[in-house]
C-alpha positions in Angstrom: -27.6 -17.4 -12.3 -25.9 -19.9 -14.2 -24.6 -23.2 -12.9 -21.2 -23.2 -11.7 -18.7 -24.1 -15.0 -16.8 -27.6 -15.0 -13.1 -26.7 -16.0 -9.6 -27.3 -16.1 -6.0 -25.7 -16.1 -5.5 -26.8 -19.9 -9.0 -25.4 -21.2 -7.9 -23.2 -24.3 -9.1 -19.7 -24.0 -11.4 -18.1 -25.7 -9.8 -15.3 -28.5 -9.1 -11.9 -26.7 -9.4 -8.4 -28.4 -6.6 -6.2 -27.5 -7.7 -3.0 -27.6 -6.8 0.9 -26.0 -9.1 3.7 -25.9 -8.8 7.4 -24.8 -11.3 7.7 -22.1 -11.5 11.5 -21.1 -9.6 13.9 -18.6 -8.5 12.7 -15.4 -8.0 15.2 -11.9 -5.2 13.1 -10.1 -5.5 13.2 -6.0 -2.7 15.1 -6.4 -4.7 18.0 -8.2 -3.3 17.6 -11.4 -4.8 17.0 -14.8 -4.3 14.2 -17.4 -5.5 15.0 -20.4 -7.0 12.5 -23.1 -6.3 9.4 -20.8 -5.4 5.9 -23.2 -6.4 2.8 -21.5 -5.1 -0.8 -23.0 -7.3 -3.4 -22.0 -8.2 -7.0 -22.9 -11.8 -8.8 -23.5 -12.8 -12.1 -23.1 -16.3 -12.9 -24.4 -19.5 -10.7 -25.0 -21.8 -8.2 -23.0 -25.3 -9.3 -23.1 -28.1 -7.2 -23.4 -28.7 -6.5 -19.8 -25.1 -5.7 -19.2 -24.7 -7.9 -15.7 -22.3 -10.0 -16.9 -19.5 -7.7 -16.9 -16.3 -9.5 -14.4 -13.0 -7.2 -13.8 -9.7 -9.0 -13.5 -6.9 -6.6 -12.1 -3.0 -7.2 -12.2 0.1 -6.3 -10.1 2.6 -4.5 -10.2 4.2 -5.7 -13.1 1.3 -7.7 -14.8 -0.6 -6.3 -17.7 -3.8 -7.3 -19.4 -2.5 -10.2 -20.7 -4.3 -12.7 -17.9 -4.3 -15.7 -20.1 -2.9 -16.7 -23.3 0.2 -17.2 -25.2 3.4 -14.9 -25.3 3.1 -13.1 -28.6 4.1 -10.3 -31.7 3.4 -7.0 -29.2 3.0 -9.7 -25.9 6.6 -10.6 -24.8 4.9 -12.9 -22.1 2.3 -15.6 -21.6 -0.7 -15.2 -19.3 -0.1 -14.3 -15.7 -3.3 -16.8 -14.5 -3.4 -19.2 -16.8 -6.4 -21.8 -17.2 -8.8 -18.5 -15.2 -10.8 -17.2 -18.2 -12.2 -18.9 -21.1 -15.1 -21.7 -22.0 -15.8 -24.1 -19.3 -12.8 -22.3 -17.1 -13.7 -20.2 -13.3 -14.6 -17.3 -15.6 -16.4 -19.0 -18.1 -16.3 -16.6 -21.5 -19.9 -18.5 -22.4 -21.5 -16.7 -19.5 -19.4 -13.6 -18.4 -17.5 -10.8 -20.6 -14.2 -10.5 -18.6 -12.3 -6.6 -19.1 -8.9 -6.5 -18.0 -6.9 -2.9 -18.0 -3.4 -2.1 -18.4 -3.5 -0.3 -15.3 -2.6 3.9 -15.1 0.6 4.5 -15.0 2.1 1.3 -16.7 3.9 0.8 -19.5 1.9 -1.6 -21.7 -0.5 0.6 -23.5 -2.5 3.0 -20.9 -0.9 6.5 -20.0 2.2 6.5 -18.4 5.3 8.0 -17.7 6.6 6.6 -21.3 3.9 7.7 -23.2 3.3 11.1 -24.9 2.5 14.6 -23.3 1.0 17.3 -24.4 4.2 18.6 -26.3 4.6 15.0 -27.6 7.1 13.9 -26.0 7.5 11.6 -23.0 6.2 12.6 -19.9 9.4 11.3 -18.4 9.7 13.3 -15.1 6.9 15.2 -15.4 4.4 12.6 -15.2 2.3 13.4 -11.7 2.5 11.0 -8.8 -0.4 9.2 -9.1 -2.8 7.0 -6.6 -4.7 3.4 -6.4 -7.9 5.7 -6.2 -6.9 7.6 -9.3 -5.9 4.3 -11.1 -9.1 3.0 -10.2 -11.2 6.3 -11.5 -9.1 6.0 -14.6 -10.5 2.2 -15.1 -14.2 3.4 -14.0 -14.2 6.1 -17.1 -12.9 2.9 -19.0 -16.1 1.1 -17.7 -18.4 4.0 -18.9 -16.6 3.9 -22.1 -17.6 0.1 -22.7 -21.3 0.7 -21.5 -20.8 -1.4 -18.3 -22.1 0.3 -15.2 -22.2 -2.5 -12.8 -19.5 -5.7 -12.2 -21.0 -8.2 -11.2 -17.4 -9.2 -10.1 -14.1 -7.5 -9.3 -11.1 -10.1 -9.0 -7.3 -8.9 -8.2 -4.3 -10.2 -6.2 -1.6 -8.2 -4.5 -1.4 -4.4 -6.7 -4.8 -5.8 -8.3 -6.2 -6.1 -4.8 -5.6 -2.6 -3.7 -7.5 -1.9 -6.6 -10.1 -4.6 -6.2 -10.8 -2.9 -2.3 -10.5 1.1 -4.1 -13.3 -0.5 -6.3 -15.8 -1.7 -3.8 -15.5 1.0 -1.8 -15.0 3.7 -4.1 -18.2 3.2 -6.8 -20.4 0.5 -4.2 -23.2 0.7 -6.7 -21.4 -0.7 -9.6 -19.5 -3.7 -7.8 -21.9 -6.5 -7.0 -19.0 -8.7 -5.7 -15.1 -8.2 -5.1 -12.2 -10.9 -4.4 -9.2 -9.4 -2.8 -6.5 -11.6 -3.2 -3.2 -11.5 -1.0 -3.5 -7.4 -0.2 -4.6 -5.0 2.3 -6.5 -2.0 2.8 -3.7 0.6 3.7 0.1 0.0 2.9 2.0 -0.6 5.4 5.5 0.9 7.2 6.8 -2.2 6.5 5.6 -2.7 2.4 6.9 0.7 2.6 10.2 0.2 3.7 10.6 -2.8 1.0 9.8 -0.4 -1.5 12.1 2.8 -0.5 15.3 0.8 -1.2 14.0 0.0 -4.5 12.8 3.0 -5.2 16.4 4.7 -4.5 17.9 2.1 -6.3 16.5 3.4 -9.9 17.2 6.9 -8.9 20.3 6.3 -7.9 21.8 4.5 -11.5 23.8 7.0 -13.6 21.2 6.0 -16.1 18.0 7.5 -14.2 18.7 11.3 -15.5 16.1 12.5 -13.4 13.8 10.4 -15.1 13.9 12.1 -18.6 15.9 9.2 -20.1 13.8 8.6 -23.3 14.9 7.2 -25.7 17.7 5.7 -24.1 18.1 2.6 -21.9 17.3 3.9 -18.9 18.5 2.7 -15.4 18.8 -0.8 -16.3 21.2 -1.6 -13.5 18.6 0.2 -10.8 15.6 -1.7 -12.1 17.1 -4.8 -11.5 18.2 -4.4 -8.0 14.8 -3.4 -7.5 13.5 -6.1 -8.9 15.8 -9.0 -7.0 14.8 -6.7 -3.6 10.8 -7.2 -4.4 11.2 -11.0 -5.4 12.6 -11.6 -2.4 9.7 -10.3 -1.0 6.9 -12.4 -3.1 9.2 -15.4 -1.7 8.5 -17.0 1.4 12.0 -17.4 3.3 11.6 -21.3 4.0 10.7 -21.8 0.1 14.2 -19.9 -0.9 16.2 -21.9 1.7 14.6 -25.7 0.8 15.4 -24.7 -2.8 18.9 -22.9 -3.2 20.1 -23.4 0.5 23.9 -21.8 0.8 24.8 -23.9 -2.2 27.1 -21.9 -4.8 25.6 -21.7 -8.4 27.0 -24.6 -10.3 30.4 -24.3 -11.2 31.3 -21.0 -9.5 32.6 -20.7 -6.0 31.5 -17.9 -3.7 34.6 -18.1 -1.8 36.4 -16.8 -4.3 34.0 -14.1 -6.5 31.4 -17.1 -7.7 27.9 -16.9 -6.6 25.8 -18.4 -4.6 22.6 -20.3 -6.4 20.0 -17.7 -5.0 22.2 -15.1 -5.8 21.5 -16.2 -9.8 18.2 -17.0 -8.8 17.7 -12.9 -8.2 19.8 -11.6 -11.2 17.7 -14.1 -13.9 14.5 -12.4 -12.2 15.9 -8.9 -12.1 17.4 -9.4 -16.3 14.3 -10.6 -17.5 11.9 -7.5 -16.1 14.6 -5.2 -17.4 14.0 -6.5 -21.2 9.8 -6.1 -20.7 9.5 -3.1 -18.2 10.1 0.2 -17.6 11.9 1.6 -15.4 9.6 4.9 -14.3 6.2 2.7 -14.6 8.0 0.9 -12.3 8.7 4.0 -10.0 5.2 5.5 -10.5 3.5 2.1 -9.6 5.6 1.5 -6.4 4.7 4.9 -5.0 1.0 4.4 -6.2 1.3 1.2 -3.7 3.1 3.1 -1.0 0.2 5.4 -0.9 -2.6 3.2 -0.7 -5.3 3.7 2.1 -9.1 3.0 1.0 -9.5 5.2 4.6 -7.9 8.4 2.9 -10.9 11.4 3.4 -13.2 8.9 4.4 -12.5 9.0 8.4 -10.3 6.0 8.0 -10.6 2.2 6.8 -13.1 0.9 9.2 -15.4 3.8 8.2 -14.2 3.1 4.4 -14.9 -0.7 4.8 -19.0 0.1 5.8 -19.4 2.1 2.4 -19.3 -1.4 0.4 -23.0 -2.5 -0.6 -21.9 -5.9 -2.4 -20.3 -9.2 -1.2 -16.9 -9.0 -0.5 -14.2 -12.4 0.0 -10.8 -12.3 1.1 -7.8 -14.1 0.6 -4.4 -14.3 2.6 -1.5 -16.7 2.1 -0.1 -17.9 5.9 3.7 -17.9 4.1 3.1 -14.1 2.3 5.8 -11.7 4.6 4.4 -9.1 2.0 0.6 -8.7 2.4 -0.1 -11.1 5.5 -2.6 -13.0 7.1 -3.1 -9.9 9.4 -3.8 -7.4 6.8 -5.9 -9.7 5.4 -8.2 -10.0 8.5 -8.3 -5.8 8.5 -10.5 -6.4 4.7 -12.6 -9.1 6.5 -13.6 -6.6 9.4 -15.6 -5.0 6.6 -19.3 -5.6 7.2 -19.9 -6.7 3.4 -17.4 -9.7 4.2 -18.9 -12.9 3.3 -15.9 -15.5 3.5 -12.3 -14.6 5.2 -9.8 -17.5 3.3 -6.3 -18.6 4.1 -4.3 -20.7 1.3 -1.7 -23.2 3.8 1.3 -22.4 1.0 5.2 -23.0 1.1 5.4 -20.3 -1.8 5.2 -16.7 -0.1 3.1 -14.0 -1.8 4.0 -15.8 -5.2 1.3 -17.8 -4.2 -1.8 -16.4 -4.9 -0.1 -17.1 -8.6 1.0 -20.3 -8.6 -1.6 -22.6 -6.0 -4.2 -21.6 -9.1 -6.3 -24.4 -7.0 -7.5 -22.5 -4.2 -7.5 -19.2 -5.8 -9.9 -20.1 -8.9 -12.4 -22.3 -6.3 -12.5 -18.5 -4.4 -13.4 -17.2 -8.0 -15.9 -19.7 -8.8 -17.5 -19.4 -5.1 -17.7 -15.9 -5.8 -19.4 -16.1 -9.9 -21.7 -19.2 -8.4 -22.0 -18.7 -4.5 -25.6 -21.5 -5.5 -23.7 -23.8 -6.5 -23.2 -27.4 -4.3 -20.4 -27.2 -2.1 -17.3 -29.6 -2.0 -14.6 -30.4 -0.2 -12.0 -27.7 -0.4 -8.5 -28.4 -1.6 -5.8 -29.7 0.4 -4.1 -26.7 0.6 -6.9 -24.1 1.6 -8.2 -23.3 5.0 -11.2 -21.5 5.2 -10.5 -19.5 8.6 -13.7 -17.3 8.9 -16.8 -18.0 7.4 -18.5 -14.6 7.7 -22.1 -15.5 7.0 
């Protein structure tokens, strides 16, 4: 094992190959077939000859594979965790070789609603409701594709964490470790409720068309209602209050037809996934969320939670409304449960991408659980210590 890296937030990262692959035929939970399944992924450093270096990195909802690096021709943005992969970094690229997939269903590369059916067009409407489990099946034939049959790590936060769990409990033998980051093990009614008024904003925009909207713009206004609904959501309430309060944006008045700061705050978030995102990968991953439950046909999650073989570590943020501290504590039921961690953070669910602090110490303890122990950082609790 080697010796836990020394690194920092500014380390360059090592060159990525962007890549996509067709990976074979995939039967969706919902019994239908996708044929010739493209997945666009990311690599970081090499697989050695044993093949046990091999470390997963998972994204939300609207991440890609783009986990570190600058924004780019074909990349409109910069690395969702920067300062995570790379030499001398949490996951150094001198020892491990990192994979990250565009998940199923997205819009950056893998098979999705925008990308071509059988009769080569866009699937559009016709493109099945699909699952966590199936997204995760879809990144396992990815795995056999690149000759890696075990992880010795699975890493994701929030979407990424749903798959992170589907992983561990779905294919034990091939995940040595996982790190679930700000998620849970079953959606709940209330994530569920956040995401129906999203979800009826896109259908609802004249634009929608049922969903066959190709090539056209789509339901731009829809998306970013949807999107100002979910940031509110990844926001903790104090953190929006301390920052915009009831102040009106600068030099409009609400009082008569001006906004209010927060109010710009929502429509700058909402505008800029609108330029990068589409509008039914946005749909298809929301419901994928809604129907995530690792206890699904396997006599529910505490029965699920026994079939994991590796370590598992969890991580909650006490602000995140989102995926709380509670759901978090459902993971750390799980008998494979090693360390249950809770980030003290003003930020909300946002967190688990901005206090990169306590996040990529969880990462390290998970690639170098040898190495000497110090002090954790200010902000990071460490509620259960499993074993």
């Amino acid at each position: 094992m080697p010796s836990a890296p020394k690194h920092s937030a500014h380390t360059d990262p090592a060159p990525s190959r962007k890549r996509s692959a067709i990976v074979g035929d995939l039967r969706t939970e919902s019994g239908e077939l996708l044929t010739d399944v493209r997945m666009a992924y990311q690599t970081w450093g090499r697989l050695n000859k044993a093949g046990d270096n091999a470390v997963l990195v998972l994204h939300a909802l609207t991440g890609d594979s783009h986990v570190v690096g600058k924004a780019g021709l074909g990349q409109p943005t910069a690395g969702w965790w920067p300062g995570l992969i790379g030499p001398g970094c949490p996951i150094d690229t001198d020892e491990w070789f990192v994979v990250a997939p565009n998940v199923l269903g997205g819009c950056r590369g893998s098979t999705g609603p925008g990308t071509p059916a059988d009769d080569g067009k866009p699937f559009g409407s016709s493109f099945p409701h699909i699952t966590i489990r199936d997204q995760v099946n879809a990144e396992a034939l990815l795995a056999d594709s690149l000759k890696i049959s075990t992880f010795a790590a699975v890493f994701g936060g929030s979407m990424g964490g749903m798959r992170a769990i589907e992983w561990a409990v779905s294919y034990p033998g091939r995940v040595k470790n996982a790190a679930v980051i700000a998620s849970c093990a079953v959606a709940t009614a209330d994530q569920i409720a956040w995401a129906t008024p999203q979800i009826h904003a896109i259908r609802g925009d004249v634009g929608f068309n049922g969903g066959d909207y190709y090539p056209g713009p789509g339901p731009r206004n829809g998306l970013e209602v949807a999107r100002q609904i979910a940031h509110t959501t990844y926001r903790a309430a104090g953190d929006l209050d301390e920052r915009f309060g009831p102040a009106p944006q600068l030099g409009e008045e609400p009082l008569t037809g001006g906004r209010y700061a927060v109010q710009s705050y929502l429509q700058h978030h909402g505008r800029k996934l609108v330029r990068r995102f589409d509008a039914n990968a946005y749909l298809t991953l929301t419901e994928a969320m809604n129907s995530h439950d690792i206890g699904r046909g396997r006599g529910g999650v505490e029965m699920a939670l026994r079939r994991i073989t590796g370590q598992l570590r969890v991580l909650s943020i006490d602000s995140d409304r989102l995926f709380t501290v509670a759901d978090g504590a459902v993971l750390a039921n799980s008998p494979a449960c090693v360390e249950f961690t809770t980030i003290n953070s003003p930020y909300g669910h946002d967190a688990f991408l901005i206090e990169t602090e306590p996040v990529f110490a969880l990462v390290s303890r998970t690639l170098y659980p040898t190495r000497i122990s110090v002090s954790p950082p200010a902000r990071e609790v460490v509620t259960h210590d499993i074993r």
